[in-house]
Every structure is written in structure tokens, then in C-alpha cells.
ROBA-604171 format. One record per residue: residue number from 1; residue in one letter; x, z, y of N, C-alpha, C in turn. Coordinates in steps of 0.05 Angstrom, whole numbers. Atoms other than C-alpha are relative to their C-alpha. Layout:
N
NODE   seq   type      n_u      n_w      n_v     ca_u     ca_w     ca_v      c_u      c_w      c_v
NODE   NUM      A        X        Z        Y        X        Z        Y        X        Z        Y
...
% end
This chain:
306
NODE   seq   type      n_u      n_w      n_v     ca_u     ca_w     ca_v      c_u      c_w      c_v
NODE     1      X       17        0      -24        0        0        0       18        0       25
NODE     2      X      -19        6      -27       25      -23       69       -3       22       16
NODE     3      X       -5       -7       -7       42       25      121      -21        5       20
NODE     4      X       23        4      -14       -6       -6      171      -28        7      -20
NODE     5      X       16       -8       22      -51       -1      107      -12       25        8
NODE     6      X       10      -26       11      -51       78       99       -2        4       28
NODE     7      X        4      -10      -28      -51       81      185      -25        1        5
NODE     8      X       28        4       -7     -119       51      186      -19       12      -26
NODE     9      X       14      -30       15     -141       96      123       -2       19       20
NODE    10      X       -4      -19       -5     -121      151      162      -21        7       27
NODE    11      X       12       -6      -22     -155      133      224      -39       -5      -15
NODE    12      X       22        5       16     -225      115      174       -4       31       -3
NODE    13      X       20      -27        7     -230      192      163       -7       15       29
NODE    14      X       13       -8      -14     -241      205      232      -28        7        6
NODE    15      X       25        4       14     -314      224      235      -13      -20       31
NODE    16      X       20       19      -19     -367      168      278      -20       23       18
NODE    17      X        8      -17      -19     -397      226      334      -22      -11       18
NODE    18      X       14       11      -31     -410      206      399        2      -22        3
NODE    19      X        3       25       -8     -448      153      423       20      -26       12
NODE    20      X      -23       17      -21     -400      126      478       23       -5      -14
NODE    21      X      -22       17       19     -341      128      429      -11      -15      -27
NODE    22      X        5       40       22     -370       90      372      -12      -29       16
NODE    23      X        5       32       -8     -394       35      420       26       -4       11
NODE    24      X      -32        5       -7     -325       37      451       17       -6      -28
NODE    25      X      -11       -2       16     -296       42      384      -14      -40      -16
NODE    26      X        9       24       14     -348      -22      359       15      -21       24
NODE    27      X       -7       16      -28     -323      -57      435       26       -9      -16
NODE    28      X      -19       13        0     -253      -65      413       -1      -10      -31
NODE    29      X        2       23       31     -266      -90      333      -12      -30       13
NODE    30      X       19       28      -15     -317     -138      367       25      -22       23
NODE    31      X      -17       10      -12     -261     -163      414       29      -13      -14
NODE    32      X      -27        8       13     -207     -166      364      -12      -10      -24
NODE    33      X        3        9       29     -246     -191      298       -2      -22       -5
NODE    34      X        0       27        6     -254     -255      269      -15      -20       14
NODE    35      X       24       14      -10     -316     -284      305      -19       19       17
NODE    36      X       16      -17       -9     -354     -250      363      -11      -27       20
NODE    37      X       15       16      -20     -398     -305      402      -20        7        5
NODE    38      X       33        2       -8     -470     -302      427      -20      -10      -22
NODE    39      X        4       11       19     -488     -332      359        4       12      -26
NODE    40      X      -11      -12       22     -454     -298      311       33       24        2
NODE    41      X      -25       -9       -4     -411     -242      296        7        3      -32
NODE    42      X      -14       -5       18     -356     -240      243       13       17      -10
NODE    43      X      -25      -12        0     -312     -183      218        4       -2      -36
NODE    44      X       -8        6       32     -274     -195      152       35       21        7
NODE    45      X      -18      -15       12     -231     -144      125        9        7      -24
NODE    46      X        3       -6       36     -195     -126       58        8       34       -7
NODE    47      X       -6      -30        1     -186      -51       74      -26       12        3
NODE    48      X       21       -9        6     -247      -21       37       -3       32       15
NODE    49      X        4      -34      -22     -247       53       83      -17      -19       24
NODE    50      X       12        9      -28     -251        8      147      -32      -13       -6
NODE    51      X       30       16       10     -316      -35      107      -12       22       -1
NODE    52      X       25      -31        2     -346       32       93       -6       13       23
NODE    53      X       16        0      -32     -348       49      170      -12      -17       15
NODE    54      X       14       17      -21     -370      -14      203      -28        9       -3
NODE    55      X       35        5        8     -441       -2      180       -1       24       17
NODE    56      X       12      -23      -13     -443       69      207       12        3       22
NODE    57      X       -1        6      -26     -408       48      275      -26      -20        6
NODE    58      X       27       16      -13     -465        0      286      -22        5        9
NODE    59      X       25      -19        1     -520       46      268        1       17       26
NODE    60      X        1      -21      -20     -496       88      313        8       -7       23
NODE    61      X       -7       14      -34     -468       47      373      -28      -14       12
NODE    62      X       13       24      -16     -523       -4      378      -37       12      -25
NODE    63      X       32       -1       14     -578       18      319       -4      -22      -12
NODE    64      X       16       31       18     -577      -52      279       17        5      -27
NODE    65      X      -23        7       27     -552      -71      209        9      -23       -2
NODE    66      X      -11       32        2     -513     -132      189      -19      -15      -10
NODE    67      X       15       14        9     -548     -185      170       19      -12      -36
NODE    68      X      -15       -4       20     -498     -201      112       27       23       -2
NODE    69      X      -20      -18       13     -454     -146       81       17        4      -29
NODE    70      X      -16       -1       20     -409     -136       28      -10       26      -27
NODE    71      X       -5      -21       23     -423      -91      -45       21        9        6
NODE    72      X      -19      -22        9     -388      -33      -39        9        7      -23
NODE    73      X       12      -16       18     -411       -3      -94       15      -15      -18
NODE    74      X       -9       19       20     -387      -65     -135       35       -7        4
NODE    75      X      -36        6       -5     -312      -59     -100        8       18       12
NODE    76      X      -10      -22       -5     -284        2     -109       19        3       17
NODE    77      X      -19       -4       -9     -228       -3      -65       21      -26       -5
NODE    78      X      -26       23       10     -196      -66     -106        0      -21       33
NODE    79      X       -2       25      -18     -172     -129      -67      -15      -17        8
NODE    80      X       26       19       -2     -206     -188      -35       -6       10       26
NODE    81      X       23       -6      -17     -244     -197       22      -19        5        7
NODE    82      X       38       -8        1     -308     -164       48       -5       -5       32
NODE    83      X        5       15      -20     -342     -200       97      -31       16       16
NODE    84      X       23      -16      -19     -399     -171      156      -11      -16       22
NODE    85      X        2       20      -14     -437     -214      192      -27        1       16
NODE    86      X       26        1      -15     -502     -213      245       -1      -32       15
NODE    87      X        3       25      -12     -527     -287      258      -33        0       22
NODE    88      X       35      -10      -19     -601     -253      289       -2        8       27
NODE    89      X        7        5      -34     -615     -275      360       -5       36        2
NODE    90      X       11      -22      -14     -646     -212      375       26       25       -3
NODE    91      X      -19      -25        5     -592     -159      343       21      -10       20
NODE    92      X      -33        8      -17     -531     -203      377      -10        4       34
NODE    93      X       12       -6      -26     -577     -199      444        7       21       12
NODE    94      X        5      -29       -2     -582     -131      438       26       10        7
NODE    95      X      -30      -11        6     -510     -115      422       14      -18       29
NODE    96      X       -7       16      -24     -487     -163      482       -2       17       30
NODE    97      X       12      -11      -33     -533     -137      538       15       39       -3
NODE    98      X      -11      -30      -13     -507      -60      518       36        5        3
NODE    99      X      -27       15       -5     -438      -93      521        3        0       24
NODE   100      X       -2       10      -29     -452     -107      595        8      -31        0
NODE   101      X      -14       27       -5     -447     -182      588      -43       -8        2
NODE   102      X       24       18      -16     -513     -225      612       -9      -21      -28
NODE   103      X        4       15       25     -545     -257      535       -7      -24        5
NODE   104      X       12       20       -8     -574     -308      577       30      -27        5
NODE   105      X      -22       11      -10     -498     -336      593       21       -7      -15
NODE   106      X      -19        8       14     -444     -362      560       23       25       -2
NODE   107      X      -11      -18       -1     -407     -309      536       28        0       -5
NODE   108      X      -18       -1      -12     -346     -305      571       16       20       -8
NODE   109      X        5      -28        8     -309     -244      535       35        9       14
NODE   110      X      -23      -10      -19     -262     -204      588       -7       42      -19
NODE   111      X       23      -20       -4     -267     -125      586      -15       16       23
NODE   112      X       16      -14      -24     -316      -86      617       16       20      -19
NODE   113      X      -16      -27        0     -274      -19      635      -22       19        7
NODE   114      X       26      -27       -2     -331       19      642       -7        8      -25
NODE   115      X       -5      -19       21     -334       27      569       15        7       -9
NODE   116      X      -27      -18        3     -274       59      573        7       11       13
NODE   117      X       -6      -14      -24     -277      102      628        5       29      -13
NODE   118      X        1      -32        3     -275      173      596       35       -8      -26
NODE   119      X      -28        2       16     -202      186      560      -12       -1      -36
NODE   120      X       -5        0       27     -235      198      488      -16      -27       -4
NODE   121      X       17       30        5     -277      122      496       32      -24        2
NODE   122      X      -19       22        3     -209       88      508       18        2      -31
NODE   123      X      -17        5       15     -174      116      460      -21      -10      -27
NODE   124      X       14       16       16     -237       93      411       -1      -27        2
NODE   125      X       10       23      -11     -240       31      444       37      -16      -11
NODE   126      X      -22        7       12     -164       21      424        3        5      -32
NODE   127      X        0       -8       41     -176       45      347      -11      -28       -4
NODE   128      X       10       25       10     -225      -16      346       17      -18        4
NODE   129      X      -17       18       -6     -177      -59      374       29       -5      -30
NODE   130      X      -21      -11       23     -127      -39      322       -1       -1      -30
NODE   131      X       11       13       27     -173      -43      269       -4      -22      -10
NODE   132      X       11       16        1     -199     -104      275       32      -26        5
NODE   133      X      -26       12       -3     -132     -133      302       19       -3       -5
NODE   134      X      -22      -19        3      -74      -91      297       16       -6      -32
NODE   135      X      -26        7       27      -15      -95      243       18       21       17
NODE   136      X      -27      -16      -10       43      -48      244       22        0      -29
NODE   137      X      -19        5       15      107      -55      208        7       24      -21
NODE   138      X      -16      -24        5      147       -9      157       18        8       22
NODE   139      X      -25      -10      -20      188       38      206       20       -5      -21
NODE   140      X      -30        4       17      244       30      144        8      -23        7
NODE   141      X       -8       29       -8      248      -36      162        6       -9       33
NODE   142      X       -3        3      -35      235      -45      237      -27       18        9
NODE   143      X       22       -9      -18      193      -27      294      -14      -18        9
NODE   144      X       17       15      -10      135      -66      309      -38       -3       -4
NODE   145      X       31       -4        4       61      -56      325      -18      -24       24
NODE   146      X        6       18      -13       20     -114      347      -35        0        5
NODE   147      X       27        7       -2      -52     -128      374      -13      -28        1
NODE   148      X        4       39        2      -83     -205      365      -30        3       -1
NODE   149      X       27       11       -3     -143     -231      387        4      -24       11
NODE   150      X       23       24       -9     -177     -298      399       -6        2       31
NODE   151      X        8       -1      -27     -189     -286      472       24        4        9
NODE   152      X      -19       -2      -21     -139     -297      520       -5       28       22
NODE   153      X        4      -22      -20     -174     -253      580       -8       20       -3
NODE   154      X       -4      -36        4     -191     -188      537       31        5       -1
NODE   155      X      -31        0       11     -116     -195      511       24       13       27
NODE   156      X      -15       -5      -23      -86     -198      589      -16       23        4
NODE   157      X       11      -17       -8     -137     -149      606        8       31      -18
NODE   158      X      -15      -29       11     -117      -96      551       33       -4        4
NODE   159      X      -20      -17       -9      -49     -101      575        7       15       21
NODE   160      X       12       -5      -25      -66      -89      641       -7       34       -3
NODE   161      X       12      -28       -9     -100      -21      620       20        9      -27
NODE   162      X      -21      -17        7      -41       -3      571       23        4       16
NODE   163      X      -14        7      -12        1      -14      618       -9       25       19
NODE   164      X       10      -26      -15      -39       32      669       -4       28      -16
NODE   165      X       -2      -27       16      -39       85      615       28       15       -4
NODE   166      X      -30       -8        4       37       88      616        5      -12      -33
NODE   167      X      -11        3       32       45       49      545        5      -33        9
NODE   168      X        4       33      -10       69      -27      586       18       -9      -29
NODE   169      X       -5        9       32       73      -75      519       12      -29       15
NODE   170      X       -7       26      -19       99     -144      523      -22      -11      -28
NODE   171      X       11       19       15       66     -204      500       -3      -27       -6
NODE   172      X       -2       21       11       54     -268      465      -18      -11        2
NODE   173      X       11       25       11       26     -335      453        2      -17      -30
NODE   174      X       -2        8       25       20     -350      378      -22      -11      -15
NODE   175      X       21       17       19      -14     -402      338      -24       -3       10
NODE   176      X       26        3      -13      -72     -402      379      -10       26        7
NODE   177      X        9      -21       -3      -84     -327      387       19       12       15
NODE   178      X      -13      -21      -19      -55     -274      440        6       20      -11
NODE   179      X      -13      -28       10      -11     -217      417        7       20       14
NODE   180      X      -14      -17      -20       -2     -155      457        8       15      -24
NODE   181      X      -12      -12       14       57     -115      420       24       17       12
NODE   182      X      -22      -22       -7      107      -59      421       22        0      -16
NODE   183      X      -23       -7       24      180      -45      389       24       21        3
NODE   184      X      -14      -29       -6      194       14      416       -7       27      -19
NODE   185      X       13      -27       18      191       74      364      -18       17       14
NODE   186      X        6      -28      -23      171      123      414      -20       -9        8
NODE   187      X       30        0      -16      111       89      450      -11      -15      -28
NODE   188      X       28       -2       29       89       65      379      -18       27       -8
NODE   189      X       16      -22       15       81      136      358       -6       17       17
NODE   190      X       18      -22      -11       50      162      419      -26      -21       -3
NODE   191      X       13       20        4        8       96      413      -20       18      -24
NODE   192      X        8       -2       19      -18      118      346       -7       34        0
NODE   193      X       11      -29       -3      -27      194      365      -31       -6       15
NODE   194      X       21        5      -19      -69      169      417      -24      -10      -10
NODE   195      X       33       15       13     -119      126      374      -13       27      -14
NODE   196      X       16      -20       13     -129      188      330       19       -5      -37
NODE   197      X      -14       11       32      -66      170      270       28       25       11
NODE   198      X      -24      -13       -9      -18      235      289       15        0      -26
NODE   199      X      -20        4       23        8      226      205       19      -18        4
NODE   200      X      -20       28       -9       30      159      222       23        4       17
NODE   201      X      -24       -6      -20       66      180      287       18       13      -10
NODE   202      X      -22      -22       13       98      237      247       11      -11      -20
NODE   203      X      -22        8       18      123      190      194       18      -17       13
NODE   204      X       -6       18       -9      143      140      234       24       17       11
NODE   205      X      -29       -3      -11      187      184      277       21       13      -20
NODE   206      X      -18       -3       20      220      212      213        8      -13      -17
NODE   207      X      -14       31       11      234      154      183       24      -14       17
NODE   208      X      -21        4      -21      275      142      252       16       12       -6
NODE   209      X      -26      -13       10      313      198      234       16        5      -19
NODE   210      X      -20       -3       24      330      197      179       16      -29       -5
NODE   211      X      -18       37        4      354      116      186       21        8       23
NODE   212      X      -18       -9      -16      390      146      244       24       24      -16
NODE   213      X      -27      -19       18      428      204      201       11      -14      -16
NODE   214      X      -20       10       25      438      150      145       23      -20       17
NODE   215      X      -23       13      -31      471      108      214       16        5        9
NODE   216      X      -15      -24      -15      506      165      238       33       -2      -24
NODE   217      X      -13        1       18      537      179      161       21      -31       -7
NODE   218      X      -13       27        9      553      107      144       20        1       25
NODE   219      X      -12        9      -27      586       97      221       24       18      -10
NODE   220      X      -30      -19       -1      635      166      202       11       -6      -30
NODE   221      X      -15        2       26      653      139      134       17      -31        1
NODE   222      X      -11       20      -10      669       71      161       26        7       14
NODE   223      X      -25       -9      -25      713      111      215       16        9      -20
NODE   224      X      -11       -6       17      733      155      159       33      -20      -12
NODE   225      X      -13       16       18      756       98      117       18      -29       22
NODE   226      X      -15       17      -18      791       55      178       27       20       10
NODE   227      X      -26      -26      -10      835      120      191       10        0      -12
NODE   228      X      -23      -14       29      853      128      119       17      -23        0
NODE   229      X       -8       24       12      874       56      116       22       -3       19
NODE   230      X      -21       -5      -23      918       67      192       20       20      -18
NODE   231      X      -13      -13       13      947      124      151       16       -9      -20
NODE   232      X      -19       10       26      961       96       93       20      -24        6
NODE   233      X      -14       17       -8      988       34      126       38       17       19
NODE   234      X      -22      -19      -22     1037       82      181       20        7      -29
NODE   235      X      -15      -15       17     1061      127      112       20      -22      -13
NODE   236      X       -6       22       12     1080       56       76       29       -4       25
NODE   237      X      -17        2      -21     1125       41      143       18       17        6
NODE   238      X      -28      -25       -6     1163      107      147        6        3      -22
NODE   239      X      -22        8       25     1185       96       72       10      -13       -3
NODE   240      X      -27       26        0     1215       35       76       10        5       21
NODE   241      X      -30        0      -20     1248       53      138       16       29      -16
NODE   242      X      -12      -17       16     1269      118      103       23      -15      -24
NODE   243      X      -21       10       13     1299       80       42       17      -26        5
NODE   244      X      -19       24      -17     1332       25       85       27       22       15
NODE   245      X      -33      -23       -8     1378       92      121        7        3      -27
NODE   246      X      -10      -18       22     1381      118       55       31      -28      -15
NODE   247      X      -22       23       -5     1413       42       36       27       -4        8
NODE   248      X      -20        6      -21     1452       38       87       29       32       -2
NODE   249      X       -6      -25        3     1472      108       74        7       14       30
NODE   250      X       13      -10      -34     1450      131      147      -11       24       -8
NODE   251      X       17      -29        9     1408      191      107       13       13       12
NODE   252      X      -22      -23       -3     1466      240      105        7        6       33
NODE   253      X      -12       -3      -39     1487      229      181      -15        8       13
NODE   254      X       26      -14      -21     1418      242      211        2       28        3
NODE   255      X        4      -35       -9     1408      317      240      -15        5      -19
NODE   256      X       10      -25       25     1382      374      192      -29      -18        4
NODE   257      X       20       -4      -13     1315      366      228      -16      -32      -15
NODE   258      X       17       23        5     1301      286      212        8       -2      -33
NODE   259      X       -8        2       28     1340      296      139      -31       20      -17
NODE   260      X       24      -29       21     1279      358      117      -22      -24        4
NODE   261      X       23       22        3     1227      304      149        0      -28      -10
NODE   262      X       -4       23       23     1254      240      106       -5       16      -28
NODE   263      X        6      -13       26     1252      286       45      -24        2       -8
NODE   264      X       34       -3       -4     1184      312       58      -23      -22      -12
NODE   265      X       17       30        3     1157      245       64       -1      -20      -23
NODE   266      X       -5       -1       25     1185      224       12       -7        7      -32
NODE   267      X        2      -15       15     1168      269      -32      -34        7       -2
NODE   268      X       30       -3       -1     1091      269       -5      -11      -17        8
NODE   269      X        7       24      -27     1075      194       17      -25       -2       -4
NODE   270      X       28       13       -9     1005      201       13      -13       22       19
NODE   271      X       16       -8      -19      996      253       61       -6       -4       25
NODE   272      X        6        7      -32      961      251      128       31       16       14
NODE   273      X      -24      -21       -5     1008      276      179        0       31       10
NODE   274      X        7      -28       -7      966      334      199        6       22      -32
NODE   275      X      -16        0       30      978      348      119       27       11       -9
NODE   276      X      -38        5        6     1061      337      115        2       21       16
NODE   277      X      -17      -19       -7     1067      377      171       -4       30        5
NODE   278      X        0      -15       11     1034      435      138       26       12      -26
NODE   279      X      -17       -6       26     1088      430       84       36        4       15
NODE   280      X      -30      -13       -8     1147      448      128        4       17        4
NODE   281      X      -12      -27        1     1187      515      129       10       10       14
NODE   282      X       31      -11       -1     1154      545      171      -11      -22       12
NODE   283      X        5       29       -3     1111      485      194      -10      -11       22
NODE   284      X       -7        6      -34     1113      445      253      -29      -10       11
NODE   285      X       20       15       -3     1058      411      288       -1      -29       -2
NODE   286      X        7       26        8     1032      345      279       14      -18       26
NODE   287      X      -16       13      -17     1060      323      350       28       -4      -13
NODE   288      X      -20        6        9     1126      343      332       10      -14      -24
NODE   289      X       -7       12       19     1122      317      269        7      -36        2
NODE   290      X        1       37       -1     1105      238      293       22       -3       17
NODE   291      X      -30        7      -21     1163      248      345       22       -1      -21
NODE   292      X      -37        3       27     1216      260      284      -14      -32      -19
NODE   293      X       13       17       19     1173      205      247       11      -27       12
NODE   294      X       -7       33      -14     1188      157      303       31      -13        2
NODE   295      X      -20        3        4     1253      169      308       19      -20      -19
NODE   296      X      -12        8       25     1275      154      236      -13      -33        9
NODE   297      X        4       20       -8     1231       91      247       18      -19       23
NODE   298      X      -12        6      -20     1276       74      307       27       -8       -3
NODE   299      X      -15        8       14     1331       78      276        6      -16      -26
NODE   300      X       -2       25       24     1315       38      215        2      -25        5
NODE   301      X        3       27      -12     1293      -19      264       32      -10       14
NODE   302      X      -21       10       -4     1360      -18      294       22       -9      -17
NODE   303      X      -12        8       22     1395      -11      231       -6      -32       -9
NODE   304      X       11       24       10     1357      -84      217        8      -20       34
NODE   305      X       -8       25      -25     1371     -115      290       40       -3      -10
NODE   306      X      -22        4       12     1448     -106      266        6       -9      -14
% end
């Protein structure tokens, strides 16, 4: 089950209340579903929760039933489409004129912000939208929550009032339909608090973090393993200059001091140098240590310009 899937489960157990939010709540399905004209309305869905509320948003927004509906009863939950449909002059009339749009007129579909004037009718009025529209990605994968409808001027118009809500989305032109979308973690999952999906928000942002700790880990094992490999490369370099004096028989002549740190090294070439210069008697610091380190190096290189 998809992600977006279990979001719009989640928002299905909300319970259908008040008047003003289920018609706000039917406003934005109707704006975002398959077919809403003066003629006919369409909504087709294959997420059997959301089919089991349209009927009792209707009842209770507007008072009509569909004119065709889908067996429930006969589709438990499996796959497939279930289709909802009112082609009856009078119900689509009805549902129109309490829409605020004029049944007598070509219906022109912008929104009226007046059914969305109270904070808990927008954020219903954006569940429909969401339902009927809406898609959202796995957070494991990416970030991305999108809205699509068929109407160009609800589309500008709900960005317009996300935008005045403090949630500004950007948006598209695709395939013939308008996309207002987000891909910001953070105003997704106040996005989705806001409709009435606070699980979602709360997985979503822990799913961030924890791709962020596994980002974090991977990034210091990468560093890790780019240091060990400077290391190991450096230690490789101060043994061959080591047995190039030793060659030459340069060992013996060096001071006490660079003779204990050729030995050492020698004797330990796979340690770091914070490591080696634990193992001196009594033991020096790691500065001092790369200054005698350089040395010997210094002199091996000359030993080779000769």
C-alpha cells in the first residue's frame, strides 16, 4: 500500500460533522475529480475508505444520492475502480446553486472563498482537494506532494489562497491538467497536519531523519575511509624513505631522536600517527612526531637529488 494510499485512509476516519465542512470538504473533490460540469458529475476512485465516504459527504453537504454508485458490499477493499456519478438535472442544480455558481450559466469553475472562510472549512476544503486530486510520494524516496485538476482557474486560485496561508507551492502545466505541488519536507508535513493527517506528517518527518542520520553516517565513513587511505598512503612514504637512509647507510648518522622514530615506524607501519606517537618512551605528541617524520623524509629526498 502506497504512502499517499494509507494518508488518505487516515484522513477517511475523520468523522463527516458539520455542515459547512462537508460541503467545503465535497467543494474541493468536486473541483479536483474526474468530471464536474453542469451535466454531470464524475468521481472515480480505487481507494475503497474514500468510496465509503462520498455518499455520506453528499447526504450531508447537499442531501442527494448518486445517481450511479459502486457495490461496496461486493468490494471489500480489493482493487479496481469504483465509479460515482449524478447525471439528474435537478440534484446537479441543486449542488451548483449551493456552490454559489448561477445553474442557469455555463459553469465557469473558479473558487468561491466564501466556502472557505472559517479555518476548519479550508482546511476541509483542502482534504477534498487532496482526495480527489492529490498524490504524495514515499518520503524514502523523495519529497513530493502534488494537487491536479482539470481547471486551470480553481488551480491558480488555490495557489493564491495557499500561498496566503503561508504554504506558497509552485506549479505546473502537464498533459492537459494544472498541478499545484510542494517538495519541501517541512511544508508537506505541516500541509498534511493541516488537512487532518498528523500520522503522515509524523512519519514523513522521521523518515527525514533517519535518511539524514543514515547521510550523516555514510558522509563520516566516507571521511573515515579517505583519511585511512591519506594515512596509509603518508606511512608507505616514510618507509621507503626510511629504508633508502638505511641503504645508503644514513640510519646510523641521524640523531638519537630521528634513529627511535625510523625504528618505531618501522616496526609499526600501520599506525596512525596519533597511534606511533603513543608508542614512544615517554611519548611525544603527534606535532612533534610529523616534524621528525618530515625530516627523515627530507633527507631521503636529498639523498635521491644526489
Amino acid at each position: 500500500m502506497s504512502f499517499s494510499f494509507e494518508t488518505k485512509n487516515e484522513l477517511c476516519r475523520l468523522p463527516v460533522q458539520k455542515l459547512c465542512c462537508a460541503r467545503a470538504e465535497v467543494y474541493g473533490i468536486l473541483l479536483y475529480c474526474h468530471t464536474f460540469r453542469s451535466d454531470e458529475v464524475r468521481i472515480i476512485t480505487e481507494n475503497f475508505n474514500f468510496a465509503a465516504r462520498l455518499p455520506q459527504l453528499f447526504r450531508r453537504a447537499f442531501d442527494v444520492e448518486f445517481d450511479r454508485s459502486p457495490d461496496l458490499a461486493g468490494h471489500p477493499g480489493g482493487g479496481g475502480k469504483l465509479v460515482y456519478q449524478i447525471t439528474e438535472k435537478k440534484k446537479l442544480d441543486h449542488i451548483i446553486n449551493l456552490l454559489g455558481y448561477d445553474p442557469r450559466q455555463n459553469l465557469a469553475l473558479h473558487i468561491n472563498f466564501a466556502m472557505a472562510e472559517e479555518e476548519c472549512c479550508r482546511a476541509a476544503f483542502l482534504r477534498g482537494c487532496f482526495f480527489a486530486g492529490g498524490s504524495l510520494t514515499d518520503p524514502s524516496k523523495r519529497y513530493h506532494l502534488e494537487l491536479t485538476s482539470s481547471h486551470l482557474q480553481a488551480s491558480r486560485e488555490l495557489e493564491a489562497l495557499l500561498r496566503e496561508c503561508g504554504y506558497p507551492p509552485k506549479s505546473v502545466a502537464r498533459n492537459g491538467s494544472f498541478v499545484t505541488y510542494f517538495k519541501q519536507s517541512n511544508q508537506i508535513a505541516e500541509f498534511l497536519k493541516w488537512i487532518g493527517a498528523p500520522e503522515a506528517a509524523v512519519a514523513m518527518l522521521s523518515t527525514k531523519k533517519e535518511k539524514g542520520l543514515r547521510n550523516s553516517v555514510n558522509r563520516r565513513l566516507n571521511c573515515d575511509s579517505a583519511n585511512l587511505d591519506k594515512a596509509v598512503e603518508a606511512a608507505q612514504g616514510q618507509l621507503e624513505a626510511i629504508r633508502k637512509l638505511r641503504t645508503a647507510g644514513l640510519l646510523e648518522r641521524m640523531p638519537d631522536k630521528l634513529q627511535e622514530t625510523a625504528a618505531l615506524r618501522l616496526e609499526y607501519p600501520e599506525l596512525t600517527l596519533s597511534e606511533l606517537a603513543e608508542e614512544f618512551d615517554p611519548p611525544v605528541t603527534k606535532s612533534c612526531l610529523n616534524h621528525r617524520l618530515r625530516k627523515i623524509l627530507t633527507l631521503a629526498e636529498g639523498l635521491q637529488n644526489e
